[in-house]
C-alpha positions in Angstrom: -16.6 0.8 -22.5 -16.1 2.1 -25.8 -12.4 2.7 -27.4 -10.9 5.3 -29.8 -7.5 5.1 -30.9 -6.0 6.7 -28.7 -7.4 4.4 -26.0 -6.5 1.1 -27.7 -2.4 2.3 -28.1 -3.1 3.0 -24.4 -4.3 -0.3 -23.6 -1.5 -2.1 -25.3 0.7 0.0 -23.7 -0.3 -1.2 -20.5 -0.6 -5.2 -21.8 2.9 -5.0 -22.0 3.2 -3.4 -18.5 1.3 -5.7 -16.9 3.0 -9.0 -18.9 6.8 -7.1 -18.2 5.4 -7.3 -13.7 4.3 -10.6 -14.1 7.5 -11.9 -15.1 8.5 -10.7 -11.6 5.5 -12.3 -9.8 6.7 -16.4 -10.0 4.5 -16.8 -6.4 1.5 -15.3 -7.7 1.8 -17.0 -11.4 2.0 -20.5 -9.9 -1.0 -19.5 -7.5 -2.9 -18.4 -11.0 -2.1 -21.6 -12.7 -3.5 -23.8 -9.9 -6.5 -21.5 -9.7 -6.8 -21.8 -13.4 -6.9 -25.7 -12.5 -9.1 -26.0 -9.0 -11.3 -22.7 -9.7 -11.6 -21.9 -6.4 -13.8 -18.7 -6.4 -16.5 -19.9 -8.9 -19.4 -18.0 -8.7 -17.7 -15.7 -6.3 -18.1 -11.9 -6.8 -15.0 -10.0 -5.8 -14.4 -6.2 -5.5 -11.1 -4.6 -5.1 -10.6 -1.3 -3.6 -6.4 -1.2 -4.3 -4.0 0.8 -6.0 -4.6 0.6 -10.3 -0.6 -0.8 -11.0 0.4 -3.5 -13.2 0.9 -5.6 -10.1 -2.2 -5.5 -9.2 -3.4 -6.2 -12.7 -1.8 -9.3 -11.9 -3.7 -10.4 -9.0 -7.2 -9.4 -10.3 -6.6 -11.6 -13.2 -5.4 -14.5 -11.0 -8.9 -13.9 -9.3 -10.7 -14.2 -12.3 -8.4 -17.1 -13.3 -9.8 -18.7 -9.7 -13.4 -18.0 -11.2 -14.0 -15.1 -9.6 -16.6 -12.1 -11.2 -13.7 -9.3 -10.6 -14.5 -5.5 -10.6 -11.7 -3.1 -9.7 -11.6 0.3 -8.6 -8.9 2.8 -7.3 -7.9 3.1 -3.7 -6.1 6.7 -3.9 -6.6 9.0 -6.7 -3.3 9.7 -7.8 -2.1 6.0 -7.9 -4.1 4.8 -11.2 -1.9 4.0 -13.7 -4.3 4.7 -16.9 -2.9 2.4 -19.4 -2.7 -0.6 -17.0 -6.5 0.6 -16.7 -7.5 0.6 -20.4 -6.0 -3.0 -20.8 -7.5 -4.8 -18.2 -10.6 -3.6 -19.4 -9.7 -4.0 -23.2 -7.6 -7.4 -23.0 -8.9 -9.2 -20.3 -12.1 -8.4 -19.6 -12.2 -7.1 -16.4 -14.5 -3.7 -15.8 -12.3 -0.9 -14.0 -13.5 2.1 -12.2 -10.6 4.1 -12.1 -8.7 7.5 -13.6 -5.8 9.1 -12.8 -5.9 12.8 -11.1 -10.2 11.8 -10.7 -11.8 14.5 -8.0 -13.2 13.6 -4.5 -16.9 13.2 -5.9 -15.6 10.8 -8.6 -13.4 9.1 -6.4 -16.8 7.9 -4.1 -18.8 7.6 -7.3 -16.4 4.8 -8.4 -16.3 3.1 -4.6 -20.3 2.7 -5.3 -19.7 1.6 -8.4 -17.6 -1.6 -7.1 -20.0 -1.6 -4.1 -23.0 -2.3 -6.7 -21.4 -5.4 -7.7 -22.9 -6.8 -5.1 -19.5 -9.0 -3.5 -18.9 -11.9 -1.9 -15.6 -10.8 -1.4 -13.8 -7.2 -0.4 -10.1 -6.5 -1.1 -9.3 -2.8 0.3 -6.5 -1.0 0.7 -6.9 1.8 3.7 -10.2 0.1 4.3 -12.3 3.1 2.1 -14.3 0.5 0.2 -15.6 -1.5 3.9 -15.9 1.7 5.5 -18.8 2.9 2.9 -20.1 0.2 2.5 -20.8 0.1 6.0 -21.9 3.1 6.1 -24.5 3.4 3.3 -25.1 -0.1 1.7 -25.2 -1.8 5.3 -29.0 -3.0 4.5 -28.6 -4.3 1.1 -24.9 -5.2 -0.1 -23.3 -5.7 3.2 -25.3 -8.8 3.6 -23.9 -10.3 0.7 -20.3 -10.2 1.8 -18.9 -13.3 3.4 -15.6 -11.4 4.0 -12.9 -9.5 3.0 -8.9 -9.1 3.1 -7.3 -5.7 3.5 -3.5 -4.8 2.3 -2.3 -1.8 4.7 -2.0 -1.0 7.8 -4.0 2.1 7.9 -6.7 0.0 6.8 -6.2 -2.6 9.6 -5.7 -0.1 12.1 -9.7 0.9 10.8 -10.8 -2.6 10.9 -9.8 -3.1 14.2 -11.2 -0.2 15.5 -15.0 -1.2 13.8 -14.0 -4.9 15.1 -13.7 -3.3 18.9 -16.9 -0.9 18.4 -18.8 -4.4 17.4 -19.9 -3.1 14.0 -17.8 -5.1 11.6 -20.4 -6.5 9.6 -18.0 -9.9 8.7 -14.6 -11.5 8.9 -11.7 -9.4 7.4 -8.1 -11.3 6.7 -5.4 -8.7 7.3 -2.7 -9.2 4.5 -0.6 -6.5 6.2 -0.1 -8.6 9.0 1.6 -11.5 7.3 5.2 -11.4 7.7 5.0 -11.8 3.7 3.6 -8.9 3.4 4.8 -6.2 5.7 8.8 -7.2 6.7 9.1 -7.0 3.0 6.1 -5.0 1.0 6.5 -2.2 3.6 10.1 -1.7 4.3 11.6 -2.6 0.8 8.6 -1.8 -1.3 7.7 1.2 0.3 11.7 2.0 0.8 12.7 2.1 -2.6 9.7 3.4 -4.5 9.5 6.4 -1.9 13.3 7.3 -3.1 11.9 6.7 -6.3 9.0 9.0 -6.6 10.8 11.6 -4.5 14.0 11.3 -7.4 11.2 11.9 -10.3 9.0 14.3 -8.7 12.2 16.7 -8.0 15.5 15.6 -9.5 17.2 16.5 -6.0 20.5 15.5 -5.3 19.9 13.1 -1.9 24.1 12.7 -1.4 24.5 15.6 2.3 20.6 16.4 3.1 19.2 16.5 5.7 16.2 13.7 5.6 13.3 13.4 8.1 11.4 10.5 8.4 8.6 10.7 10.2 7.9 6.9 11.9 10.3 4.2 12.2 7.8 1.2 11.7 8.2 -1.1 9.2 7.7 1.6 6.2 9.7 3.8 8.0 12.5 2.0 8.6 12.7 1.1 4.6 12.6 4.8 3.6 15.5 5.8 6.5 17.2 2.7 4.8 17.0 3.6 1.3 17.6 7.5 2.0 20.6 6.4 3.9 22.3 4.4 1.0 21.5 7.5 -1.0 24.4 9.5 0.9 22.2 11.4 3.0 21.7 12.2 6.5 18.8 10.9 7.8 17.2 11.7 11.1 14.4 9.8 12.7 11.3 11.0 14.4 8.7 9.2 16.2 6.1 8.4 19.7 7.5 5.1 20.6 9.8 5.0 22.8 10.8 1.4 21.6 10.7 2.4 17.7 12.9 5.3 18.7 15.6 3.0 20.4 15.4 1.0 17.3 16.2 3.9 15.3 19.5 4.4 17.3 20.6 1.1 17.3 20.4 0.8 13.5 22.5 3.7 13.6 19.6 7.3 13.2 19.7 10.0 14.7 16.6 10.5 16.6 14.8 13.6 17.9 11.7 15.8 18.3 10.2 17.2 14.9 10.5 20.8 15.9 14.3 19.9 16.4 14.9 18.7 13.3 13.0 21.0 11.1 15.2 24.3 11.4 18.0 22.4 9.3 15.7 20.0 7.4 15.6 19.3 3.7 13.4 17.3 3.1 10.8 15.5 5.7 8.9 12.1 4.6 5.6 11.4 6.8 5.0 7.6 7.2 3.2 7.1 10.3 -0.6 6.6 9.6 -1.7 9.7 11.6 -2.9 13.1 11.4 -1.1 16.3 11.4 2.0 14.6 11.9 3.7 17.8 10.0 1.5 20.8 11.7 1.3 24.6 11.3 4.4 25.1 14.4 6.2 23.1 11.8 6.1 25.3 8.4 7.2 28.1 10.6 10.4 25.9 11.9 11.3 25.2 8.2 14.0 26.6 5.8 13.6 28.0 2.8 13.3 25.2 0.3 12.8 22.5 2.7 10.7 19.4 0.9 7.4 17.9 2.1 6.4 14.5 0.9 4.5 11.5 2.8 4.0 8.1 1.9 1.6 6.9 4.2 -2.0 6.1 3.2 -4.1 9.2 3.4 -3.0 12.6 2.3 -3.5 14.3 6.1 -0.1 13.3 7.4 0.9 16.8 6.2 -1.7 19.9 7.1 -2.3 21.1 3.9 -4.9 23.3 5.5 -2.1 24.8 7.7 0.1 25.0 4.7 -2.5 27.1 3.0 -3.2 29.2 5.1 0.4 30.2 6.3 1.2 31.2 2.4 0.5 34.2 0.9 0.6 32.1 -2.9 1.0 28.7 -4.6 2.2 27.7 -7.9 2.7 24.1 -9.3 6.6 24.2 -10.3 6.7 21.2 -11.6 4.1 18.2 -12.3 4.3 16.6 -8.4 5.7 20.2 -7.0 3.6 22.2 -5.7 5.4 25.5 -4.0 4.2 28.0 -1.4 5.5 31.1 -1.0 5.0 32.4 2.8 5.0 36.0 4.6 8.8 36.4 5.0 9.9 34.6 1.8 10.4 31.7 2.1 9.2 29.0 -0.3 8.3 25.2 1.1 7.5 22.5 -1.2 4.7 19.7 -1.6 5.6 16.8 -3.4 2.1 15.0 -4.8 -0.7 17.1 -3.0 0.4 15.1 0.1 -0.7 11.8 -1.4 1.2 8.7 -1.6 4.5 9.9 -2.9 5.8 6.3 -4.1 2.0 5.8 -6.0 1.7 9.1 -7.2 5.0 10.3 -8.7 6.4 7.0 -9.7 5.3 3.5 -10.2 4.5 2.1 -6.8 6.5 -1.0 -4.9 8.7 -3.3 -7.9 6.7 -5.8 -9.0 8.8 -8.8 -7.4 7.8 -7.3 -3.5 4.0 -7.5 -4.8 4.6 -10.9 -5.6 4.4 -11.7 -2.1 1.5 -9.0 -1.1 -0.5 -10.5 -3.5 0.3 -14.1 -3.4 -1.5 -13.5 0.7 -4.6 -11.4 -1.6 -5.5 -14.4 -3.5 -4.9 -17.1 -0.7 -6.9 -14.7 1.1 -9.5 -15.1 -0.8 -9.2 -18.6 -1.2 -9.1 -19.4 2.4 -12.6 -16.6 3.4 -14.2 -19.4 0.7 -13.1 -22.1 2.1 -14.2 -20.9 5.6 -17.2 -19.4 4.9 -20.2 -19.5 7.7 -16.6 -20.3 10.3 -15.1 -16.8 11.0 -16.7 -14.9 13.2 -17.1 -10.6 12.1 -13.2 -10.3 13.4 -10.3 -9.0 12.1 -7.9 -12.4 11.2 -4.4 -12.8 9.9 -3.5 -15.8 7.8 -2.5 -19.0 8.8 1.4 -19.5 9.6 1.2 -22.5 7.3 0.1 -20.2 4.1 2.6 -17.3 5.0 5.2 -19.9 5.1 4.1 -21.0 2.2 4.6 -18.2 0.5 8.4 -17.7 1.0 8.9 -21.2 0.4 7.6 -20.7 -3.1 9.6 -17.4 -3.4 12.4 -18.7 -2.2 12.4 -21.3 -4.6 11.6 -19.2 -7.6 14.6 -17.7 -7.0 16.7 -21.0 -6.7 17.5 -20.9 -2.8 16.7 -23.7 0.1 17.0 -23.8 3.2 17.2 -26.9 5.7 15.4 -28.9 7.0 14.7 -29.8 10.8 15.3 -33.4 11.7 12.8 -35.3 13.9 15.6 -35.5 16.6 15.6 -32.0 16.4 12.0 -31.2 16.4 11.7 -33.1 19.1 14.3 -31.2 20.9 12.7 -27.8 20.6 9.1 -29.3 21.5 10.3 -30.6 24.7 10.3 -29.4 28.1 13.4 -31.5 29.5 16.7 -30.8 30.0 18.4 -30.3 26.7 21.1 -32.1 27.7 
């Protein structure tokens, strides 16, 4: 790729990024030195399908630390950061399909670019890269793969359903489903930088409004947090019975969408689905109510509906879109209905990702080490290497924890009376 000036300033811009998140990343720098050491991937051809960030800068240059023949490419449109972009193809070397605000047709155009490759190795994020290549490539690069890891749990929830239809074409590692990974990554990652990208995207006071949140799973439950703390009054929607009795016993309100929306102010999809926010909704809401969604794919909200209910549209401000409808009233769309937290702001703080990614490169490492043994399943990672994981980040940020004594082992191994 060729540079002008403009591009190199962009590129160091993003150096420093990148070098400022990996200061926060102590599990995944002391996975990069020992991959630095053992070269575990050698020879490997890895392509990522995740969000462009400076955290995840971090991880494909651990890969290619490990050996690996890294290509990266954008998993949502609106998430590239285009600096962090520039340098890792500047600085380190690493090719990057990839550009902020990039259309539908360019979006795909750079999935078959990472596609044609030719991996050994998939790392997705909503399962968009595997999904194609199954699709179209299924004859000439899906052969090549020996497997793949996957980040979220849209993506796994995919997976699983290609793993139950019998045509996953080889083993996938669900990173989502280490506890590394999703109790933190998805309930303090996705809590804070959710408040974050809705605070830049509007400049709202949060202190006495009204706040929707749409799912109480694990991201759920991070934004109610975080919204909470923020002073405002947060009421909880979902399908589960079980989630919902969660919700109350942490304190939330909980109740039917159509309930909540003739007082809501602002409403926050994170449940995975479809249509979770629907056209019998926009007619519920007031004037000024707030749409935003921070789960994978931009169809939590019915942007269709949306359309058609206004009668015009107008981008207020950069992540604001605002419709105008029959009677009057004016709703808002925060990022086109993308991933608020990727789009508006910066993502999940790099110390979270430390974890998420730490699982990414072990996941890789361990598909290697296990190649020709998995069968074309959907796995999750060993206990031993999640526990792993928050031993080392737990000791990069000075803590311990005991230590069970045989005695005691042996006590909660055995079947006999404990006293």
């Amino acid at each position: 790729m060729k540079y002008d000036i403009k591009d190199i300033s962009l590129a160091a811009e993003g150096k420093l990024r990148i070098e400022w998140a990996e200061r926060q990343m102590p599990v995944l720098r002391l996975i990069r030195e020992r991959f630095a050491r053992e070269r575990p991937l050698e020879k490997r051809k890895i392509s990522c399908c995740l969000h462009v960030t400076t955290e995840t800068a971090n991880l494909v240059i651990t890969l290619k630390q490990g050996g690996a023949d890294v290509v990266l490419c954008a998993s949502n449109p609106l998430s590239t950061q285009d600096d962090v972009a520039a340098s890792l193809v500047a600085d380190y070397g690493i090719p990057v399909f990839a550009i902020k605000g990039e259309d539908r047709d360019t979006y795909y155009k750079h999935l078959v670019a990472a596609i044609e490759h030719g991996p050994n190795i998939t790392q997705d994020d909503g399962a968009d890269l595997v999904g194609l290549l199954h699709r179209d490539y299924k004859d000439t690069f899906l052969p090549k793969v020996m497997g793949g890891t996957e980040e979220t749990t849209t993506g796994v929830i995919r997976l699983r359903s290609m793993e139950k239809d019998n045509v996953l074409g080889f083993p996938v590692i669900a990173v989502n489903e280490s506890a590394t990974k999703h109790l933190f990554d998805n309930r303090y990652g996705t809590g804070q930088s959710t408040i974050d990208g809705l605070l830049r995207a509007t400049n709202v006071l949060m202190c006495g409004k009204n706040f929707v949140v749409c799912g109480y799973g694990w991201c759920g439950r991070g934004v109610a947090m975080r919204a909470r703390g923020m002073g405002a009054n947060v009421i909880v929607t979902e399908v589960d019975p079980v989630k919902a009795i969660e919700a109350v016993m942490d304190g939330f309100r909980v109740m039917k969408l159509e309930q909540a929306m003739p007082f809501a102010d602002i409403v926050v999809t994170v449940t995975g689905n479809v249509d979770v926010v629907d056209e019998k909704h926009f007619a519920m809401a007031r004037d000024g109510a707030i749409f935003a969604n921070s789960g994978h794919f931009n169809n939590e909200v019915n942007i269709g509906a949306l359309e058609r209910l206004s009668v015009s549209k107008r981008r207020i401000r950069e992540y604001v879109d605002e419709y105008t409808m029959a009677d009057g009233k004016r709703l808002y769309l925060l990022a086109e209905g993308r991933l608020l937290n990727l789009s508006a702001a910066e993502g999940h703080p790099a110390a979270v990702m430390d974890m998420s990614f730490a699982n990414q490169a072990l996941g890789a490492e361990y598909i290697v080490k296990n190649a020709g043994k998995l069968e074309n399943r959907v796995y999750v990672l060993p206990e031993d290497i999640d526990k792993e994981i928050a031993r080392l980040k737990l000791l990069s940020m000075g803590m311990e924890i005991d230590i069970l004594t045989p005695k005691q082992e042996e006590y909660l191994s055995s079947w006999k009376d404990g006293t």
